[in-house]
C-alpha positions in Angstrom: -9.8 6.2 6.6 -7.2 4.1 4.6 -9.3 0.7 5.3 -12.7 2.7 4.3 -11.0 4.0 0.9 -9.5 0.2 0.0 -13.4 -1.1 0.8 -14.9 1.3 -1.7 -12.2 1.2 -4.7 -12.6 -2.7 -4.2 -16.6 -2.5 -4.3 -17.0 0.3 -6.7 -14.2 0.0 -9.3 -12.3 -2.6 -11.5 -8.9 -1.1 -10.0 -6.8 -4.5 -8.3 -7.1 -3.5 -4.5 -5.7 -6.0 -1.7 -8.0 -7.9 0.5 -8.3 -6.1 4.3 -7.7 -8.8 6.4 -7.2 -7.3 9.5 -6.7 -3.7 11.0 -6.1 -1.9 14.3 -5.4 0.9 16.0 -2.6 1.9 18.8 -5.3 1.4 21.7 -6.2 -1.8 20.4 -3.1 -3.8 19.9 -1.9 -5.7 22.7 2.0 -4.3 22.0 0.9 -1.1 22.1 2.9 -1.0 18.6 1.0 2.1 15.7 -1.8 1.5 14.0 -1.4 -1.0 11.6 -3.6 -3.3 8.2 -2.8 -6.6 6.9 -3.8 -6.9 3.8 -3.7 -9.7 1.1 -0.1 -9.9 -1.6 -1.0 -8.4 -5.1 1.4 -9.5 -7.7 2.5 -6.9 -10.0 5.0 -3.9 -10.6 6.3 -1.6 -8.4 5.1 2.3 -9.3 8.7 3.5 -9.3 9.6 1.1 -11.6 7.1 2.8 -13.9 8.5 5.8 -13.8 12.0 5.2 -12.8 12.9 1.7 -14.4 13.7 -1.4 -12.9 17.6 -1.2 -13.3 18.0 2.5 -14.4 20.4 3.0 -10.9 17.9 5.3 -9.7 17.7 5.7 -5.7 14.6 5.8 -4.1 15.5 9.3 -2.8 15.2 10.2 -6.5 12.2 8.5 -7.7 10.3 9.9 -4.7 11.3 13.6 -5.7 10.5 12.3 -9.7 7.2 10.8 -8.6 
């Protein structure tokens, strides 16, 4: 569902979304490691650091409950 969703914000939308290179699931990769999507490096800013600043001393614990 999460490779269908990227395919559509990318086709329908202006919003940056990383390029799907790849993607499986559990029964298809030889480790028998989870599912899994490689997708393409998009330079930008973190969320968190949004919301929380960059060098505020914030722990992740506490942006995730902020966020």
């Amino acid at each position: 569902m999460e490779v269908e969703t990227t395919h559509l914000i990318r086709k329908k939308t202006t919003i940056p979304v990383p390029q799907i290179h790849t993607w499986g699931l559990v029964e298809t990769n030889p480790l028998g490691l989870s599912p899994f999507i490689l997708v393409e490096f998009i330079d930008g800013i973190y969320l968190k650091d949004c919301f929380c600043g960059r060098n505020q001393g914030y722990s992740n614990k506490r942006c995730r409950i902020a966020l």
